[in-house]
C-alpha positions, 0 to 999 in steps of 0.5 A: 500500500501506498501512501501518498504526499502533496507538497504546497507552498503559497497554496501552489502545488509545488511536488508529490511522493509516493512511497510505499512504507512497507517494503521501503520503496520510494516509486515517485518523488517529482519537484515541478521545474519552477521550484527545483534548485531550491532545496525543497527536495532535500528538505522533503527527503529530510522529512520523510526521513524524520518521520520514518527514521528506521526505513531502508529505502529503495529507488529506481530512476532510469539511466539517461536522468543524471540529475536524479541520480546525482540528487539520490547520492547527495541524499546518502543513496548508494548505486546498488545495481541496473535493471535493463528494460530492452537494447537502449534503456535500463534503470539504475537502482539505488538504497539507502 
């Protein structure tokens, strides 16, 4: 089961997260590109953290995006492996 947050600022909807507890598996987390670089996604990693403090987590983001890749290592994610999806695609799999 998944549970599901919204984040808000100004009342403008500003990202979303699911992640399901149970098995420590974050399957979505998307900042909208106005409020990226600008630290809301540490700090929303940092809550949840917080809240769920004894948590492995679990991430798999696709190959092609460094950027979420160098987000997932600034937040303590370790690369543990890479999932090929056919010839030209594949995911990388991060813990922490």
């Amino acid at each position: 089961m998944n549970n599901y947050f919204i984040y808000l600022s100004n009342k403008q909807l500003v990202g979303f997260l699911s992640i399901d507890i149970k098995n420590g598996q974050l399957d979505y987390f998307c900042i909208r590109s106005n409020f990226i670089n600008q630290g809301i996604g540490t700090a929303t990693w940092s809550e949840i953290e917080r809240i769920f403090p004894e948590k492995k987590w679990q991430v798999e983001t696709p190959a092609y995006s460094l950027r979420n890749h160098r987000f997932y290592e600034k937040l303590g994610f370790k690369k543990i492996g890479e999932k090929p999806y056919d010839s030209e695609t594949a995911a990388f799999l991060f813990e922490k």
